[in-house]
BAKOL-95415 format. One record per residue (C-alpha): residue number from 1; x, y, z; residue in one letter. Coordinates in steps of 0.001 Angstrom, whole numbers. Example, Ala and Ser with C-alpha at 12.3 -4.5 7.8 and 13.67 -1.06 7.14 Angstrom:
BEGIN
[1; [12300; -4500; 7800]; A]
[2; [13670; -1060; 7140]; S]
This chain:
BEGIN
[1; [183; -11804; -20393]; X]
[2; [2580; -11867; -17444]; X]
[3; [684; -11381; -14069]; X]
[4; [1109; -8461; -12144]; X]
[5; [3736; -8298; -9291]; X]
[6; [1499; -8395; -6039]; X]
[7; [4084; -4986; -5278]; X]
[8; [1873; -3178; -8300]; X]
[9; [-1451; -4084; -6849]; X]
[10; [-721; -2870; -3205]; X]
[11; [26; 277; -5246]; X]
[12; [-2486; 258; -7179]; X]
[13; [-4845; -142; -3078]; X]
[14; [-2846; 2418; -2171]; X]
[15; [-3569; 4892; -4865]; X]
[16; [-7514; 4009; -4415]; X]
[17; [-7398; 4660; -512]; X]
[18; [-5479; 8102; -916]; X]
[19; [-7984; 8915; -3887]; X]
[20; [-10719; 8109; -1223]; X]
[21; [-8958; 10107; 1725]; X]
[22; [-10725; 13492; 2609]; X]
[23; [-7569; 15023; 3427]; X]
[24; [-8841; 16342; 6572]; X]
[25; [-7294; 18944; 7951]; X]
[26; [-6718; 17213; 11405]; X]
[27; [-6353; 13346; 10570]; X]
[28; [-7381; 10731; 13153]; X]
[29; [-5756; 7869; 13713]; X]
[30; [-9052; 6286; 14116]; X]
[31; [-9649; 6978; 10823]; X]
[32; [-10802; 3923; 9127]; X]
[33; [-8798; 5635; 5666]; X]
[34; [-5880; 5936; 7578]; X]
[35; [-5566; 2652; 9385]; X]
[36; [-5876; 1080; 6104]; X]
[37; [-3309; 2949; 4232]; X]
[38; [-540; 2165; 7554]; X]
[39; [-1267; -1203; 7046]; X]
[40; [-943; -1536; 3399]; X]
[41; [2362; 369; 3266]; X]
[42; [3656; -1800; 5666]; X]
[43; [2330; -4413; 3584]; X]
[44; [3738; -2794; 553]; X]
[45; [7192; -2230; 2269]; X]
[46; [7443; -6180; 3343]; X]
[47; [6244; -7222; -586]; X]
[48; [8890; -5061; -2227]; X]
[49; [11756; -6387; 276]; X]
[50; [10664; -10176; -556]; X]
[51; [10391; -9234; -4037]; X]
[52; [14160; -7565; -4280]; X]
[53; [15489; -10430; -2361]; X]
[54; [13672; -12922; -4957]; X]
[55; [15133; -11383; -7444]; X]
[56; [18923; -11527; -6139]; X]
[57; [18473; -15152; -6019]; X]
């Protein structure tokens, strides 16, 4: 079985954080749901790059 890219796990975090987001209707930046899902899309963003470049090699 080939190993999942780590691109499809951050998505898969990302899916489980917005599952677990209240959707307030103001959000705080404070918000413990929302810090983590900034820094895993950043995360995510950086992942995909490296893994597109890989993959021009």
């Amino acid at each position: 079985m080939i190993e999942m890219m780590q691109s499809e796990k951050l998505k898969k975090a990302l899916d489980a954080i917005e599952d677990a987001c209240g959707h307030c209707e103001i959000c705080s930046p404070d918000c413990p749901i929302s810090v983590a899902r900034r820094a895993l899309n950043g995360l995510y963003y950086d992942v995909k790059q490296m893994e597109e470049a890989e993959g021009q090699s």
